[in-house]
DSSP file (Angstrom, degrees, kcal/mol; ACC not computed):
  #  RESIDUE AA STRUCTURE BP1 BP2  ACC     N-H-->O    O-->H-N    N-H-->O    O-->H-N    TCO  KAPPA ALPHA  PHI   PSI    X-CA   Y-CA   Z-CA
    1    1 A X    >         0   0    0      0, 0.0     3,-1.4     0, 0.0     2,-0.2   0.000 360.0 360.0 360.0 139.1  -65.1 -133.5  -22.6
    2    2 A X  T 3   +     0   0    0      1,-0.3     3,-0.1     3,-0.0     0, 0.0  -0.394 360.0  22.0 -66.8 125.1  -66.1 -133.5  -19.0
    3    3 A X  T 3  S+     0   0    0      1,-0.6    -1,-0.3    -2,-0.2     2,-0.2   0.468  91.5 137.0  96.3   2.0  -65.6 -130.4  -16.9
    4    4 A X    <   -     0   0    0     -3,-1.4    -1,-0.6     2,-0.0     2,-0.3  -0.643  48.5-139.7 -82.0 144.8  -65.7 -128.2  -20.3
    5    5 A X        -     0   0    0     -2,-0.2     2,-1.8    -3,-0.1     3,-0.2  -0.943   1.9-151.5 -86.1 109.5  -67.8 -124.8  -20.3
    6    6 A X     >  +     0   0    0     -2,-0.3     4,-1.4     1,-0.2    -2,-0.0  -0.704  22.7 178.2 -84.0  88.3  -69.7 -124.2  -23.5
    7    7 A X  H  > S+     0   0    0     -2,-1.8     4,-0.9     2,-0.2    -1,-0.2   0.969  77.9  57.2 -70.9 -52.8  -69.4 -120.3  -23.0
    8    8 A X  H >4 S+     0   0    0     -3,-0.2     3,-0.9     1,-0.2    -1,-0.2   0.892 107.4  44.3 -47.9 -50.6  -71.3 -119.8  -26.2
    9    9 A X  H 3> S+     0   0    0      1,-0.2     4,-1.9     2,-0.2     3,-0.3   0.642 101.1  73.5 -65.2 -22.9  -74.4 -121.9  -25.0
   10   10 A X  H 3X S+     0   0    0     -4,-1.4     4,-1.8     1,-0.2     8,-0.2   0.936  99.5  46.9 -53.9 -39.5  -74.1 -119.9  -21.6
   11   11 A X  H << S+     0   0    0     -4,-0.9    -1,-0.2    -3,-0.9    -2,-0.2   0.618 116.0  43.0 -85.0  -8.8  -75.5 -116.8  -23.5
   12   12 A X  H  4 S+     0   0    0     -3,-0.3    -1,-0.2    -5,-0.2    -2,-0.2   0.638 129.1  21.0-105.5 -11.5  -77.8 -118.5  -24.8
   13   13 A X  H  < S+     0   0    0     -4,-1.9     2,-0.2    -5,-0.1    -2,-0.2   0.880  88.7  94.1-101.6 -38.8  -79.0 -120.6  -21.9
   14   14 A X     X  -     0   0    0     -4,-1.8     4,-1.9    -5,-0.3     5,-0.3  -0.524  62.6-149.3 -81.5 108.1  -77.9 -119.0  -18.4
   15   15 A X  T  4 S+     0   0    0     -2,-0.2    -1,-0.1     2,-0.2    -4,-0.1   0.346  98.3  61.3 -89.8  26.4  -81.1 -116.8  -17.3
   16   16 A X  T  > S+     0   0    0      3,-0.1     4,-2.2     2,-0.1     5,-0.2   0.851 108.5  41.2 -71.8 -62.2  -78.7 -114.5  -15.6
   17   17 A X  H  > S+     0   0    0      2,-0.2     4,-2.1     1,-0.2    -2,-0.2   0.909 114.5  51.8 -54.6 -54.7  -77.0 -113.8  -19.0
   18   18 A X  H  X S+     0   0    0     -4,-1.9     4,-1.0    -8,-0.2    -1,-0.2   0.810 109.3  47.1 -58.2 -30.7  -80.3 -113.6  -20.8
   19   19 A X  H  4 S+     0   0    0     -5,-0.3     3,-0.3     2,-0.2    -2,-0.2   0.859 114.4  50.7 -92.0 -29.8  -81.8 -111.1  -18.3
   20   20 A X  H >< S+     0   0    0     -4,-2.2     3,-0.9     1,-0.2    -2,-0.2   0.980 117.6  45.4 -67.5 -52.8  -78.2 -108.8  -18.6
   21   21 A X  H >< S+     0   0    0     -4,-2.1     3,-0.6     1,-0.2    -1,-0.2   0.518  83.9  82.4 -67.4 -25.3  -78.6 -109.0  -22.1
   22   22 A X  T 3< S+     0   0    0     -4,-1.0    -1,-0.2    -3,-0.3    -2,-0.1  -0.028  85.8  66.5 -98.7  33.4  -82.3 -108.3  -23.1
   23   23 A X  T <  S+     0   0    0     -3,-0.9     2,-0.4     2,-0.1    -1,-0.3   0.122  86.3  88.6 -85.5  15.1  -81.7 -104.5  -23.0
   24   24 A X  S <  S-     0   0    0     -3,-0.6     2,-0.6     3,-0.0    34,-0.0  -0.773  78.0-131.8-128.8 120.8  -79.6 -104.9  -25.7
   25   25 A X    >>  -     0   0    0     -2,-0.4     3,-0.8     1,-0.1     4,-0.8  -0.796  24.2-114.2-102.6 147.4  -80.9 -104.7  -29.4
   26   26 A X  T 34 S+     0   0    0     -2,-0.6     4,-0.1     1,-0.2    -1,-0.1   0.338 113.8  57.0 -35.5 -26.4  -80.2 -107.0  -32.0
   27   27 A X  T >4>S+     0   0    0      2,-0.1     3,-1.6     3,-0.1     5,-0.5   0.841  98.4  64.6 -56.2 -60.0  -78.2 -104.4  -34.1
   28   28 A X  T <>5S+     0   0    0     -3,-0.8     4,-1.3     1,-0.2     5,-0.3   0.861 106.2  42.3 -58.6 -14.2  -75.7 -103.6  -31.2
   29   29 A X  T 3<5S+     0   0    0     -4,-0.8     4,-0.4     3,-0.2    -1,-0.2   0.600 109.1  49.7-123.6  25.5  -74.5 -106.5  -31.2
   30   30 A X  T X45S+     0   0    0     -3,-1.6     3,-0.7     2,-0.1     5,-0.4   0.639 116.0  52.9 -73.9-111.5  -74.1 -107.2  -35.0
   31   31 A X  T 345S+     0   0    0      1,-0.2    -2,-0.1     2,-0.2    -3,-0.1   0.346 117.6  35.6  13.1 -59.0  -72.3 -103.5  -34.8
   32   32 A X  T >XXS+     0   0    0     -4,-1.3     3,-2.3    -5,-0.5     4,-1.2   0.999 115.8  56.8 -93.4 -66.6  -69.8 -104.7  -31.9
   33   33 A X  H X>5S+     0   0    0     -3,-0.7     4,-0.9    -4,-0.4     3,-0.5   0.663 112.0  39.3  -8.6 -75.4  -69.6 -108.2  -33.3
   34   34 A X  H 3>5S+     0   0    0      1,-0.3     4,-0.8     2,-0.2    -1,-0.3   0.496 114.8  53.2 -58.3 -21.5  -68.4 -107.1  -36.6
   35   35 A X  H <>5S+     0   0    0     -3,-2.3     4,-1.5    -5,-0.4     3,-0.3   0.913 110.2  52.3-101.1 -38.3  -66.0 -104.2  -35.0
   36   36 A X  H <X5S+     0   0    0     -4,-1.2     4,-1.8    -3,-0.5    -2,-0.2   0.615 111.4  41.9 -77.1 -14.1  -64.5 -106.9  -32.9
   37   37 A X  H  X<S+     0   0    0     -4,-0.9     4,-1.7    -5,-0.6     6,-0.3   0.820 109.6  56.7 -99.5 -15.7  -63.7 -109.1  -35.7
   38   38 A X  H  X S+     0   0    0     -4,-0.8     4,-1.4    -3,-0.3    -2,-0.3   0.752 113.5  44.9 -77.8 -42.7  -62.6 -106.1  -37.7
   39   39 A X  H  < S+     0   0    0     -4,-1.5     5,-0.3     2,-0.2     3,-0.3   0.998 113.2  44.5 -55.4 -72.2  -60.0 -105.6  -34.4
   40   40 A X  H  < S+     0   0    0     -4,-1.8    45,-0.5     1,-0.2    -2,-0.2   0.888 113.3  56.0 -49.7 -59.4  -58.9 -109.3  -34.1
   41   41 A X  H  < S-     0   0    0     -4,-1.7    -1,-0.2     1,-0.2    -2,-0.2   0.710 121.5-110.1 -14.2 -77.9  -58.4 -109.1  -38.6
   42   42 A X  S  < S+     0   0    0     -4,-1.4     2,-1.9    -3,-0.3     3,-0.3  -0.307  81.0 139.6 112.9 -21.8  -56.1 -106.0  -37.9
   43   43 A X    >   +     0   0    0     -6,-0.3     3,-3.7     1,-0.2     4,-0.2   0.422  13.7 154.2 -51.4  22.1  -59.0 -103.8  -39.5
   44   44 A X  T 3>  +     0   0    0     -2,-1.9     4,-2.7    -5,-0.3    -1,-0.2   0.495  69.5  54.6 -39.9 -32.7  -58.3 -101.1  -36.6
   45   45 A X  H 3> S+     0   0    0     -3,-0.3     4,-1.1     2,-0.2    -1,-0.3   0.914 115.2  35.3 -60.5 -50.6  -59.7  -98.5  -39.0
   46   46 A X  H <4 S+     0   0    0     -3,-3.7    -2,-0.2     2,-0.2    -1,-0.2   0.971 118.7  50.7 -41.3 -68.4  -62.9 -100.3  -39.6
   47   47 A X  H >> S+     0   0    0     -4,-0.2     4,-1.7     2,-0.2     3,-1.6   0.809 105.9  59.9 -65.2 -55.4  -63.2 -101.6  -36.0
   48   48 A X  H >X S+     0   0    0     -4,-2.7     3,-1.4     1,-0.3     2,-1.2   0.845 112.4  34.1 -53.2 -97.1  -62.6  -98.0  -34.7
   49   49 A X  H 3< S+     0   0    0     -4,-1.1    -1,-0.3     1,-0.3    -2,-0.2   0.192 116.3  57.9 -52.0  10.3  -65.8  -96.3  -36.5
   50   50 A X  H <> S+     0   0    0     -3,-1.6     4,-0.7    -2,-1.2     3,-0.3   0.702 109.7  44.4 -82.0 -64.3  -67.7  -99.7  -35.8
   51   51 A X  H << S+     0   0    0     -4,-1.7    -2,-0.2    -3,-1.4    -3,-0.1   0.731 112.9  52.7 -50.6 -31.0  -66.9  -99.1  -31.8
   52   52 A X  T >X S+     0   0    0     -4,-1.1     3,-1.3    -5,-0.2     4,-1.1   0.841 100.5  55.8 -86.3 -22.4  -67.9  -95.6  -32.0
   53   53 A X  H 3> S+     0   0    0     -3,-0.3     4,-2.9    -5,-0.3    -1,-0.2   0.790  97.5  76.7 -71.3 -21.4  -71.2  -96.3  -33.6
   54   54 A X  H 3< S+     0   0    0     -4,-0.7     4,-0.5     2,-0.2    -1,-0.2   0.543  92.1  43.2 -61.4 -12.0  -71.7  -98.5  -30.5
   55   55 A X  H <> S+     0   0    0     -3,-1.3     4,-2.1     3,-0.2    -1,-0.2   0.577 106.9  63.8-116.6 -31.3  -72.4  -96.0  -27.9
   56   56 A X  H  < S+     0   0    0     -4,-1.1    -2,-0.2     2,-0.2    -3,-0.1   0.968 111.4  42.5 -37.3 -62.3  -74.7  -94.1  -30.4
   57   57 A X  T  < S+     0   0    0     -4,-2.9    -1,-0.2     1,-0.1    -2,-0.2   0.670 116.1  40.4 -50.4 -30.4  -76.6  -97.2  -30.2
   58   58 A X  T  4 S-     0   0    0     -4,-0.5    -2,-0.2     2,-0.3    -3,-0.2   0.905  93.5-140.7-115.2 -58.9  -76.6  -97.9  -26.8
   59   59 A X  S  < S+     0   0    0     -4,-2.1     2,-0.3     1,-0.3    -3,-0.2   0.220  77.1  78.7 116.8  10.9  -77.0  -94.1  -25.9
   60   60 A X  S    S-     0   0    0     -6,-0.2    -1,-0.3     1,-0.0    -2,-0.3  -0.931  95.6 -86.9-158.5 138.6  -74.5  -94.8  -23.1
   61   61 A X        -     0   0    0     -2,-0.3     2,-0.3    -3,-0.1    -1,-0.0  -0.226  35.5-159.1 -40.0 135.6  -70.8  -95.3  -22.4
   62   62 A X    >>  -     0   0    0      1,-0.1     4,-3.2     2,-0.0     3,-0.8  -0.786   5.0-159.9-128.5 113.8  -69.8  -99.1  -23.0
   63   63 A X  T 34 S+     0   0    0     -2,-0.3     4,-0.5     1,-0.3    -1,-0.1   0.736  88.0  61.0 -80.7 -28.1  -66.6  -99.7  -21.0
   64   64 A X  T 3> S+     0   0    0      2,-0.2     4,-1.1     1,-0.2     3,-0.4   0.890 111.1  37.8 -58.9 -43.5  -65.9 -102.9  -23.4
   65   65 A X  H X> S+     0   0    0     -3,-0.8     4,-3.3     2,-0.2     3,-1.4   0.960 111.6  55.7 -54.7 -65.3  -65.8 -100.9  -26.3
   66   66 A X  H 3< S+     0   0    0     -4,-3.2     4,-0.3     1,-0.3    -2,-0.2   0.365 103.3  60.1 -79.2  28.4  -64.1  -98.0  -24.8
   67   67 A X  H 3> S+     0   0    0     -4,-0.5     4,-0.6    -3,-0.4    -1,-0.3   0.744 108.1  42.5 -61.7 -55.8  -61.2 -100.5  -23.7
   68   68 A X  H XX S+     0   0    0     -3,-1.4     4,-2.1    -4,-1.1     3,-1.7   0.967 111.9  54.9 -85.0 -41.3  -60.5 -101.5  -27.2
   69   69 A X  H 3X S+     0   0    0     -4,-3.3     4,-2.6     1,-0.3    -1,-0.2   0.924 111.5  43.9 -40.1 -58.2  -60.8  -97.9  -28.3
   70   70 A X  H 34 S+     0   0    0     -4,-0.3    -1,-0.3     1,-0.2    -2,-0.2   0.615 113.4  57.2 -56.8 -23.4  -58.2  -96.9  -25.8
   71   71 A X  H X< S+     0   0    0     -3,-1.7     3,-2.0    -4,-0.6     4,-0.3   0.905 109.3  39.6 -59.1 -71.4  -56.2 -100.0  -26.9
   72   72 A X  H >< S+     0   0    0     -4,-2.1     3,-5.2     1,-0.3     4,-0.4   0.990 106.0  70.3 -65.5 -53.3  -56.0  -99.2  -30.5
   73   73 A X  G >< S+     0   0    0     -4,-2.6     3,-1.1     1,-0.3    -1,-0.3   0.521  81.7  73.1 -22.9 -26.6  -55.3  -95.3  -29.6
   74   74 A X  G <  S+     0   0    0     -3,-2.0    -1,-0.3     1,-0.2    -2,-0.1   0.800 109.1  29.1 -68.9 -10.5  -52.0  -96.1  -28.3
   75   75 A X  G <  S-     0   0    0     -3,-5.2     3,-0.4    -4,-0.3    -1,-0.2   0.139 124.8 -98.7-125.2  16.3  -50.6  -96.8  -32.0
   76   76 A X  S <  S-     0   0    0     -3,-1.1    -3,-0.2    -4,-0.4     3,-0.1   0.860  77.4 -51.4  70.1  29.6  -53.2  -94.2  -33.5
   77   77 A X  S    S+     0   0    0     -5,-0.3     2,-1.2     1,-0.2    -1,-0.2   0.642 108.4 142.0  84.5  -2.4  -55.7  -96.6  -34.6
   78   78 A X        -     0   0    0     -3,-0.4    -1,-0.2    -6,-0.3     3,-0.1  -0.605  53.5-129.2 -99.3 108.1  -52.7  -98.3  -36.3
   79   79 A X        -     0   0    0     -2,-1.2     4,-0.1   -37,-0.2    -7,-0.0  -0.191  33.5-118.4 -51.4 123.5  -52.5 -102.2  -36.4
   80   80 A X    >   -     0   0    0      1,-0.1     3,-0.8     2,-0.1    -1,-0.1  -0.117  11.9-124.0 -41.4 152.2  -49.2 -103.1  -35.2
   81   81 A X  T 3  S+     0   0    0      1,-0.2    -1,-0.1    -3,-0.1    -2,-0.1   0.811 109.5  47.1 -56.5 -37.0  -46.9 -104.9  -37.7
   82   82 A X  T 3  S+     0   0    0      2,-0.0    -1,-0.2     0, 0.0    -2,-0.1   0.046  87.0 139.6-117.3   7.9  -46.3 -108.1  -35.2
   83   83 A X    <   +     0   0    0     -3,-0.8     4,-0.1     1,-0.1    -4,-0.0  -0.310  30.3 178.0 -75.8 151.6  -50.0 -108.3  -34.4
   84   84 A X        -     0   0    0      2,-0.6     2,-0.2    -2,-0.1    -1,-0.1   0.086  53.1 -90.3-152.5  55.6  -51.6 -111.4  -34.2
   85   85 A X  S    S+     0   0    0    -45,-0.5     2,-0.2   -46,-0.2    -2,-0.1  -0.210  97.5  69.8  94.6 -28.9  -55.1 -111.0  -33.3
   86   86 A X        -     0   0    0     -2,-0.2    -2,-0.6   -47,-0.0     2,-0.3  -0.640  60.1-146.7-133.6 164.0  -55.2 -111.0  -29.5
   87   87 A X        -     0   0    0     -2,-0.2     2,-0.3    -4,-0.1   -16,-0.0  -0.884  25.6-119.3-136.1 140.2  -53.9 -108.5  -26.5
   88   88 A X        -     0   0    0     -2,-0.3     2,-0.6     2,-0.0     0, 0.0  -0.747  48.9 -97.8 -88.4 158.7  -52.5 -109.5  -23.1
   89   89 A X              0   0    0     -2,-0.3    -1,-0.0     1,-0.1     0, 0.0  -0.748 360.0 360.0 -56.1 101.3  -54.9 -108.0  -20.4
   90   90 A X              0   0    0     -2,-0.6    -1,-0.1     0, 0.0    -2,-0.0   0.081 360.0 360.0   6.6 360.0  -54.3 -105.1  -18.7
């Protein structure tokens, strides 16, 4: 449709995005991929020791991660009942 953003082809196309990105190995973001789909699921347990392995990897804080950590922490890592895959923004 005209005036649509392919945001998925942006990462793959956009040499801005490609040059942010290619300090980044091909595990961290399988790791965070998988921990973020383990979030959206409700897997908070998974997604929690997925997220943590992320900075392990990276050697280095990652403020995206430690958003959702700090996210799930309010309920102890505990998926709310009423969840339904998404968070309003802070």
């Amino acid at each position: 449709m005209l005036g649509e953003i392919d945001v998925a082809l942006l990462f793959q196309t956009d040499n801005d995005l490609i040059e942010m990105r290619k300090h980044f190995h091909r595990v961290f973001f399988d790791v965070f991929n998988e921990g973020f789909r383990n979030f959206i699921s409700g897997n908070w347990t998974r997604a929690q020791k997925q997220f943590r392995q992320i900075e392990t990897l990276k050697r280095a804080p990652d403020r995206p991660t430690q958003v959702l950590l700090e996210f799930m922490a309010r309920t102890n890592f505990v998926c709310p009942d009423d969840w339904k895959g998404m968070r309003a923004a802070d």
